[in-house]
C-alpha positions in Angstrom: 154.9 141.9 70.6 152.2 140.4 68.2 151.9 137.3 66.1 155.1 135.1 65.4 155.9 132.1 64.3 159.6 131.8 65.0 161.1 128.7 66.1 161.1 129.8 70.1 157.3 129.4 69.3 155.2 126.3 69.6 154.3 124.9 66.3 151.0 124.9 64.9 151.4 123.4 61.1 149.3 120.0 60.6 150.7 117.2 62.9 149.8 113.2 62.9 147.3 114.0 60.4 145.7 117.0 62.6 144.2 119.6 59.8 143.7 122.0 63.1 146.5 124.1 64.8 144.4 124.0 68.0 144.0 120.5 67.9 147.4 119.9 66.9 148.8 121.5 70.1 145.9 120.1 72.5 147.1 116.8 71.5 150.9 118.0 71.9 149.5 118.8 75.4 148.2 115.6 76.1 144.5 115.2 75.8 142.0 113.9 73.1 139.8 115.9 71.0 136.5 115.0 73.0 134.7 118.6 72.6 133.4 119.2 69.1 135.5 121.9 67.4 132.9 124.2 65.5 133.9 128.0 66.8 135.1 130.7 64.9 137.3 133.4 65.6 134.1 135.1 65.8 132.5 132.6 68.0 135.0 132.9 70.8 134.9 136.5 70.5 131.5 136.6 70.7 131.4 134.5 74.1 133.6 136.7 76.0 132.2 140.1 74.9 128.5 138.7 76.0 129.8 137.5 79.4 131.5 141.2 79.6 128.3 142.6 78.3 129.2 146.4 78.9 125.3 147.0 79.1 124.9 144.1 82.5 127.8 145.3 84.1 127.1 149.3 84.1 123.9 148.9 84.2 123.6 146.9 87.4 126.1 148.6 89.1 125.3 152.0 88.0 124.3 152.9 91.5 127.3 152.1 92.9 128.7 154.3 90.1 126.8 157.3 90.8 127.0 156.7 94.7 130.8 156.8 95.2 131.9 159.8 93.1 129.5 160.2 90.2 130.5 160.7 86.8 133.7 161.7 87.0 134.5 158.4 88.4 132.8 156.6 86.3 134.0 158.3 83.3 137.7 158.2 83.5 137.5 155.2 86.4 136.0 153.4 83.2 139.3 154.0 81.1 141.3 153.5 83.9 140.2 149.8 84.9 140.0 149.1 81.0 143.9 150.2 80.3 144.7 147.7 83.3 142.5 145.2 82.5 143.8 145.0 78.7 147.1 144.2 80.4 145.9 141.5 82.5 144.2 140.3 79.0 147.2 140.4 77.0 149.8 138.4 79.7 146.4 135.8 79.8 146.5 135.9 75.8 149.9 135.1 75.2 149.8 132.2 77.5 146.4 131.0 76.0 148.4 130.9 72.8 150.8 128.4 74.5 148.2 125.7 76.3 144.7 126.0 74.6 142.6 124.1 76.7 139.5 124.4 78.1 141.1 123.7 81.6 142.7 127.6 81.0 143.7 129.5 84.0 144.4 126.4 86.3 146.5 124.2 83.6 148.7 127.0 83.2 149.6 127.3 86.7 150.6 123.9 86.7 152.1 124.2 83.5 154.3 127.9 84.3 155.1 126.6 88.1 157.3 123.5 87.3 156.4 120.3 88.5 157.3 120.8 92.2 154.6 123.6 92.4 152.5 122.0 89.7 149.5 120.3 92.2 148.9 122.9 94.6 149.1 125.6 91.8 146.9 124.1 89.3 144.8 123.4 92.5 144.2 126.9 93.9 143.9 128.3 90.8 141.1 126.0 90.0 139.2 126.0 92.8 139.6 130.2 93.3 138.5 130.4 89.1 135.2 127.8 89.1 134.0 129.6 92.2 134.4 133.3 91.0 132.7 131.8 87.7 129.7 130.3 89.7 129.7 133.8 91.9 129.7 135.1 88.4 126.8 133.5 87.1 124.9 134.0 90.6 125.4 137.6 90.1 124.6 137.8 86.8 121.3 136.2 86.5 120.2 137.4 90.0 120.6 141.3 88.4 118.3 140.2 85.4 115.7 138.7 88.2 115.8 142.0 89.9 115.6 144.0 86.7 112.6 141.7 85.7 110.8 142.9 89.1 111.9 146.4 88.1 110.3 146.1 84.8 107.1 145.1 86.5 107.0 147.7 88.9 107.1 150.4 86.4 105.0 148.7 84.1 102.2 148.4 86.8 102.6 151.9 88.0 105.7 152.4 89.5 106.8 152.8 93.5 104.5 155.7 93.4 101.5 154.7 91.9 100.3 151.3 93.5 103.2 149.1 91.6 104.1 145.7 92.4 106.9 145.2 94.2 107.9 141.4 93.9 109.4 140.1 97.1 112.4 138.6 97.9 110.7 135.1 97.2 109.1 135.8 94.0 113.1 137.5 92.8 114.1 133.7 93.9 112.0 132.1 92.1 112.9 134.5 88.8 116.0 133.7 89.2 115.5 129.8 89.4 113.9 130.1 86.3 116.3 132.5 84.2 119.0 129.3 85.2 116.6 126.6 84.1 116.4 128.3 80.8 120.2 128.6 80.4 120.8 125.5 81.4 118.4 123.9 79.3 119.8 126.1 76.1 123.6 125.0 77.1 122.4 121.5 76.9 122.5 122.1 72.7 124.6 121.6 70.5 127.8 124.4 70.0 126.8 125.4 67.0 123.9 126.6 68.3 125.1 128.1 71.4 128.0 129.7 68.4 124.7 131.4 66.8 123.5 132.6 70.1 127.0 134.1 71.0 127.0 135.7 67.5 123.8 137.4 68.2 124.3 138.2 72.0 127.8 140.2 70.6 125.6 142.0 68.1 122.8 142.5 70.4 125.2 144.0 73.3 126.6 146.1 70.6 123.6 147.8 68.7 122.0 148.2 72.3 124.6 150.0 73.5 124.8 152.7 70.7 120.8 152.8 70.6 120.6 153.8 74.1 123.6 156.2 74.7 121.7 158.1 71.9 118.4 157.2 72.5 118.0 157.8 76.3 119.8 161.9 76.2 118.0 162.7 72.6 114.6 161.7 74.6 114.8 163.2 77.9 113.6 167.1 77.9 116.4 167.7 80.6 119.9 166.9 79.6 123.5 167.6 81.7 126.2 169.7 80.6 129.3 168.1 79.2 131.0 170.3 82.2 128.7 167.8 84.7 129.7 164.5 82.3 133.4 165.1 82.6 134.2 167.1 85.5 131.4 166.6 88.5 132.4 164.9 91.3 129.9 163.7 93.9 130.9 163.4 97.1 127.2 163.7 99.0 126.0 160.5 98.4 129.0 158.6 100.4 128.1 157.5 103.8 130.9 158.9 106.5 133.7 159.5 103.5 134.9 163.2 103.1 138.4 161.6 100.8 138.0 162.0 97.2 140.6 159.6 96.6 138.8 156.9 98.8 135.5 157.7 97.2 137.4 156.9 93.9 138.2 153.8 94.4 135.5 152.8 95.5 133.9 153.9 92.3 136.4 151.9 90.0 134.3 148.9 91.7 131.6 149.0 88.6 134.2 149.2 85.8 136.5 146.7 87.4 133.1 144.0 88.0 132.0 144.7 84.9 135.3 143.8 83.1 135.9 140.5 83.8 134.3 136.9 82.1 136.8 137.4 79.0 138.5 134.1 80.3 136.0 132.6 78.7 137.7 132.5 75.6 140.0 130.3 76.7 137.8 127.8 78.6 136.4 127.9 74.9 139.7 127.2 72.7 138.7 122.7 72.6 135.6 124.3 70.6 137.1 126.8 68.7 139.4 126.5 65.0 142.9 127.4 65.0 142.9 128.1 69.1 145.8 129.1 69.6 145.7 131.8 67.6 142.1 132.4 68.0 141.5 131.9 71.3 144.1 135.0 72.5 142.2 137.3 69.3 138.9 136.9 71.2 140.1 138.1 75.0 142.1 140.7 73.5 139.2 141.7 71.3 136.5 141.3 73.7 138.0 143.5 76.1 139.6 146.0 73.3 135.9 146.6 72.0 134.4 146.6 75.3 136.4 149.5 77.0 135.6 151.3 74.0 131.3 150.9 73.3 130.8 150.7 77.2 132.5 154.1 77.6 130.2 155.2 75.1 127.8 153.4 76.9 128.7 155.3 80.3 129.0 158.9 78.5 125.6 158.7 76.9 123.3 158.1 79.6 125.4 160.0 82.1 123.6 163.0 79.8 120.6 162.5 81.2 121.8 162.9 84.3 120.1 165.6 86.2 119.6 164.9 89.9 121.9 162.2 91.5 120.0 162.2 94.9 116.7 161.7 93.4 117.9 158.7 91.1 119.7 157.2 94.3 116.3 157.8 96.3 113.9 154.6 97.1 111.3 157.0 96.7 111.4 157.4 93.0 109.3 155.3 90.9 111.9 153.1 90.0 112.7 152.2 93.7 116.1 153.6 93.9 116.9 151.7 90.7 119.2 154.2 89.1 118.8 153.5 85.2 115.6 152.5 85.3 114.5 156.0 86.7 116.8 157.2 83.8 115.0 155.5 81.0 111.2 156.0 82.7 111.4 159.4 83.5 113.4 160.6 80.1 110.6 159.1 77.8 107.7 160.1 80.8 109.0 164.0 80.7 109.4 163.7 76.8 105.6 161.8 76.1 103.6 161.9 78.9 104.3 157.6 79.6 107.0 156.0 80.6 106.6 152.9 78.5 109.5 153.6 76.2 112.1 153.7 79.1 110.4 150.5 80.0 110.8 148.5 76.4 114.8 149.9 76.6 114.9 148.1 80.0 113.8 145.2 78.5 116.3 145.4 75.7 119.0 145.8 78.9 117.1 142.5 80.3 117.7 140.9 77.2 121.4 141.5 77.3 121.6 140.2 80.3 119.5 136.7 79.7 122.9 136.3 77.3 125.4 137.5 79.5 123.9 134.9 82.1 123.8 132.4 79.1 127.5 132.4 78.1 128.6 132.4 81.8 126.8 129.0 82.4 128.7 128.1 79.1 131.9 128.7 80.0 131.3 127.3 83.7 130.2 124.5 82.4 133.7 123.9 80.1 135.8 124.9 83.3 134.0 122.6 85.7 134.2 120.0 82.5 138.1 120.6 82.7 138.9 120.3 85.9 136.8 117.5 86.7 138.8 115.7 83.4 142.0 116.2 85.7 140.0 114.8 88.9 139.8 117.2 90.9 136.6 117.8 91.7 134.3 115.2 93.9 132.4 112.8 91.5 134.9 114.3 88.6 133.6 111.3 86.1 129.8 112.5 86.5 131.0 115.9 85.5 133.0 114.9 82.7 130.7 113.2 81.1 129.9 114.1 77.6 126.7 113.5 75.9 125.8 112.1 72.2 126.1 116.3 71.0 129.4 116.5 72.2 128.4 118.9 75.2 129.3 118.4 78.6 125.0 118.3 80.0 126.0 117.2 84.0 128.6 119.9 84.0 126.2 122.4 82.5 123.4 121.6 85.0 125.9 121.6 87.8 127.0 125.3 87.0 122.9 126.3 87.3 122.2 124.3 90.3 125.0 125.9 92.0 124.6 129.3 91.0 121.4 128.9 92.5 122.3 127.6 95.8 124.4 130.4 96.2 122.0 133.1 95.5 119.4 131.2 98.4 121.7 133.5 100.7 119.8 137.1 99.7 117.2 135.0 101.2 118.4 135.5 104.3 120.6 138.9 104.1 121.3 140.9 100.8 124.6 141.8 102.7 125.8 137.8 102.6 124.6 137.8 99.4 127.0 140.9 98.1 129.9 139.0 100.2 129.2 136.0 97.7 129.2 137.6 94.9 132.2 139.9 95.8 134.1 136.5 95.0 132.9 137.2 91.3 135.4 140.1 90.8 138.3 139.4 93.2 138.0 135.7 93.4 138.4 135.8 89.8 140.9 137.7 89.1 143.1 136.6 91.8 142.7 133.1 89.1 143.6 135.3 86.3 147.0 136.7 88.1 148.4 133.4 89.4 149.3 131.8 86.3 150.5 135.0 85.3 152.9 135.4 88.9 153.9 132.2 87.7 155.0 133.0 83.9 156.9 136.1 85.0 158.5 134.4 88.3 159.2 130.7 88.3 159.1 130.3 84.4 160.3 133.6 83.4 163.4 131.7 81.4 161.5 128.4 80.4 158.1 129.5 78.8 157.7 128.7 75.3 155.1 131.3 73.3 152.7 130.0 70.9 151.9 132.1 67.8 150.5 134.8 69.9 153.4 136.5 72.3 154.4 139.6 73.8 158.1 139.0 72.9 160.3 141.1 75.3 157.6 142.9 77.0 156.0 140.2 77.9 157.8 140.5 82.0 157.0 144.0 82.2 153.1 143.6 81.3 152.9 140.7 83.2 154.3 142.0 86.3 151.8 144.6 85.9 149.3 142.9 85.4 150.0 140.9 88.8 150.5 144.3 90.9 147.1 145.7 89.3 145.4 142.8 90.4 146.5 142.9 94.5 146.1 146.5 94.1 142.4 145.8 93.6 142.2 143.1 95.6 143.3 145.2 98.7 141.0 148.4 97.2 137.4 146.4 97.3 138.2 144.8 100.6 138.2 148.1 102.0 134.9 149.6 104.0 132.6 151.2 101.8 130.5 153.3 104.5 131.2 154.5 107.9 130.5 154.3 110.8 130.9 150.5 110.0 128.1 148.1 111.0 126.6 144.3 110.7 125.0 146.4 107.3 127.9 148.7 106.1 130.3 146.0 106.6 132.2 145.3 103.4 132.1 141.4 103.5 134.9 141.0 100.3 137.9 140.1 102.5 135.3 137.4 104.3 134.2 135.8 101.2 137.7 135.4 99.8 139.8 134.4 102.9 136.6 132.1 103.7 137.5 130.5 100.1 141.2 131.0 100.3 141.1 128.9 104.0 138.9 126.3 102.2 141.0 125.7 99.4 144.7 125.7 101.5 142.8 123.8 104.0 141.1 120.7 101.8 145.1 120.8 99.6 146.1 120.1 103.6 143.8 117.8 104.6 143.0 115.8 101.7 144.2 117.1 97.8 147.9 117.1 98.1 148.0 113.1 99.0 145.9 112.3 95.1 145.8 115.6 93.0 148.6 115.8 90.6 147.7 118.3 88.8 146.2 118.3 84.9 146.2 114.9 84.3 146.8 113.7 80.3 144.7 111.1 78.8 146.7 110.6 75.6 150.2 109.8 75.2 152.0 112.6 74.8 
C-alpha cells in the first residue's frame, strides 16, 4: 500500500517529449492537453479541502447534529463517517492514480467495467455525479444565503428585538447573487482560482482553530467534558425513543459534510505530476479534515449549555443553532453580541469559498463529460475560452444550481429532497467505479504510481458496503408520525434521478453514447 513504481504500474517517466507525468498518461489515455496545467500538489489539495470545508458542513448542519442525538453523536459519529470516508477516498485515490482526467468518477466506470459495460457505466455514473455536484453547489451557496439573513437578523437586533427577518424571496435573490459572483470569479484564469484555493485552505484552517478556542474561552457558561463526550440527547427527536435510530440519523451532518474531495480528481488536467498528485490531495483533504473539523465539533460543543433553547425559533438567532452559540457567548461575556456576529461572518466567508471551488469543479466535470458527448449541446459546454477555462461550463454549473434551489420557493421540504441528492447522489458516483474495480476488473486493473497493492479488494469492497449502508440509513424517516412535512424525501430525489437516468440510456443514450470518447490517437 503506498507509492510504487513497479512495472505492474503505469508509467509516468517523460514520453513523446511530455516533461509532465500527468500529461504523459492523459495523452496515454487518449485526449489532448486542452486545460492549462498550472496546479500544485498544494493547489489540488487546496480545492478539495475548501469544497469539504469542515466549518460549512458543521456549521449548517449543526442543527441536525444537535437534534438527533447531540454530542455524543456528533463527536464519535464525526470519527466514524471520517474512518469510512477515508476508505472510500483511498479505493478513489488509487484509481485516480491510474486515469487522471478531469472526466474522474464516470471514465473510470467505463474504464474498470470492460467495454461491454463501458456506455451505460460511464453513463450513470456521470449523470448520478454532475447532479450530486449541482445539488452540491445548490446546497452550499443556499446555506451562505441563509447565514447572510442570519447575520442580519442579529445585527439588526435579533428575533427578539425587532430584527429583520429576510423572506424567502430576498434568501433567493442572495443566493442568485453569491452564484453570479462565483461564476464570474471561475471565469479567470487557474492560476488565479489556484491562489484562491490556497487561501480558502488556509482560511478554513485558521478559522477552524480560532473559533473552537475562541467561542468556549468567551462564553461565561461552558459544558463539562462529561456533557462533550458522553451526553446523549434523545428529547429533541420527533416520535423516536431508539438510540440507535437517533444515531444514525445524526451521522447525516458528518457524512454531508464529507464529501466534494472528488474534486481533486475532476482537477488532475490542471494539476503537475497528476497522477501522483491528484490521489495526495483526496487523501489529504479528507485526512486533514477529519482531524481540524473534530476539533472544530469538540470546541464549540463547549459552549454548549441548553440544547432546547438553541434548537428553539424563539431564540434570537431564530433556531439557528451556531449562531445563538457565537451571539450569546460574546453577549453573556460583553454585554453585545457583535463579536459572535463578526465570527459568523468569518463562517460566511468560508463558505463563499466552499461554494466557489464547487462551481469549479462542476464546471471541469460538466466540461468532461460534455468532451465525451454526452450531455445535450455537449460542444457549447466544451468550449474553452482564450484563458484556457471552460466559461459556458462554468456559467452552466451557476445557472443550474440556481434553478434548482427556485424549489424552497415553493416548499423547504422539496428543497431538502434536492439537495439530499448532494450526499447520496454523490456518493453512490463515488462507489460505482469502485464496485467496478473490485468486481468486473478485479484481475485486469493496472495501478498508477499511487496503489493500495493487496488491500486494495478489501478496502474497496468496504468502501462499496459503506456507501449502500448509508444510502439505505438517510432514506430512512427522520420524524414520526410521518407527514407531507416529516416525510424524508431522499429515496424520492434519488430513484426520481436513478428512473431518469435508466430511462433516457433506454430511450435514447444507449443507441449514440459510447462512452469517454478519445480525441487523440492513442
Amino acid at each position: 500500500m503506498g507509492w510504487d513504481r513497479s512495472e505492474r504500474s503505469l508509467p509516468s517517466q517523460v514520453e513523446d517529449g511530455i516533461a509532465d507525468s500527468g500529461q504523459s498518461r492523459l495523452s496515454q489515455l487518449g485526449y489532448k492537453q486542452e486545460l492549462k496545467r498550472d496546479l500544485s500538489v498544494v493547489s489540488n489539495f487546496a480545492f478539495s479541502f475548501s469544497i469539504i470545508s469542515v466549518i460549512t458542513g458543521v456549521t449548517t448542519l449543526y442543527n441536525s447534529g444537535l437534534t438527533n442525538g447531540g454530542p455524543v453523536v456528533m463527536v464519535y459519529g464525526w470519527l466514524i463517517a471520517g474512518g469510512f470516508s477515508m476508505l472510500v477516498g483511498l479505493s478513489m485515490a488509487e484509481i485516480c492514480s491510474s486515469y487522471p482526467t478531469s472526466g474522474g468518477l464516470y471514465y473510470w466506470s467505463a474504464k474498470l467495467a470492460g467495454p461491454s459495460w463501458a456506455p451505460f457505466a460511464s453513463w450513470m455514473t456521470g449523470w448520478f455525479n454532475i447532479v450530486g455536484q449541482w445539488a452540491v453547489t445548490t446546497s452550499i451557496d443556499f446555506s451562505l444565503a441563509q447565514m447572510i439573513q442570519v447575520i442580519i437578523l442579529l445585527s439588526t437586533g435579533g428575533a427578539n428585538g425587532g430584527g429583520y427577518e429576510a423572506s424567502k424571496y430576498v434568501v433567493i435573490a442572495f443566493h442568485g447573487g453569491i452564484l453570479l459572483m462565483h461564476a464570474i470569479l471561475n471565469s479567470l484564469p487557474i492560476s488565479v482560482l489556484s491562489f484562491f484555493g490556497q487561501l480558502a485552505a488556509a482560511w478554513n484552517i485558521v478559522g477552524v482553530f480560532v473559533l473552537m478556542i475562541l467561542i468556549p474561552l468567551v462564553a461565561t457558561e461552558r459544558a463539562s467534558a462529561k456533557f462533550v463526550f458522553t451526553y446523549f440527547n434523545t428529547d429533541s427527536a420527533e416520535g423516536i425513543n431508539s438510540k440507535a435510530y437517533i444515531f444514525v440519523l445524526g451521522l447525516l451532518m458528518s457524512q454531508y459534510t464529507l464529501t466534494g474531495y472528488d474534486a481533486s480528481a475532476h482537477m488532475t488536467e490542471e494539476t503537475k505530476s497528476a497522477d501522483v498528485n491528484g490521489p495526495r490531495g483526496i487523501i489529504s483533504a479528507i485526512g486533514i479534515s477529519v482531524i481540524v473539523g473534530w476539533g472544530y465539533i469538540i470546541g464549540i460543543t463547549f459552549a454548549v449549555t441548553d440544547i432546547s433553547y438553541l434548537l428553539s425559533s424563539t431564540n434570537d438567532a431564530g433556531g439557528y443553532a451556531i449562531a445563538e452559540v457565537f451571539y450569546q457567548a460574546f453577549k453573556s461575556r460583553y454585554g453585545s453580541g457583535v463579536g459572535g456576529i463578526i465570527c459568523l461572518g468569518v463562517v460566511a466567508v468560508a463558505i463563499f469559498f466552499c461554494g466557489m471551488g464547487s462551481v469549479t469543479s462542476n464546471s471541469r466535470m460538466a466540461y468532461a463529460f460534455s468532451r465525451d458527448g454526452a450531455m445535450p449541446f455537449s460542444p457549447l459546454w466544451h468550449k474553452v475560452n482564450s484563458q484556457e477555462v471552460p466559461i459556458n461550463a462554468v456559467w452552466l454549473s451557476a445557472a443550474i444550481s440556481f434553478c434548482m434551489a427556485l424549489t424552497s420557493l415553493g416548499s423547504l421540504v422539496a428543497f431538502q429532497a434536492m439537495v439530499s441528492i448532494a450526499t447520496i447522489g454523490l456518493y453512490i458516483a463515488y462507489a460505482l467505479p469502485i464496485f467496478f474495480r473490485v468486481t468486473l476488473a478485479r484481475k485486469s486493473f493496472i495501478p498508477g504510481p499511487f496503489n493500495l497493492g493487496r488491500y486494495g479488494i478489501l478496502v474497496g469492497w468496504v468502501a462499496v458496503l459503506w456507501v449502500i449502508t448509508i444510502s439505505v440509513l438517510f432514506s430512512l424517516p427522520v420524524a414520526y408520525p410521518i407527514t407531507t412535512e416529516t416525510l424524508n424525501y431522499t429515496p424520492v430525489a434519488v430513484g426520481g434521478l436513478l428512473f431518469l437516468a435508466v430511462a433516457s440510456w433506454i430511450i435514447s443514450a444507449r443507441h449514440w453514447f459510447k462512452g469517454p470518447i478519445t480525441n487523440i490517437d492513442t
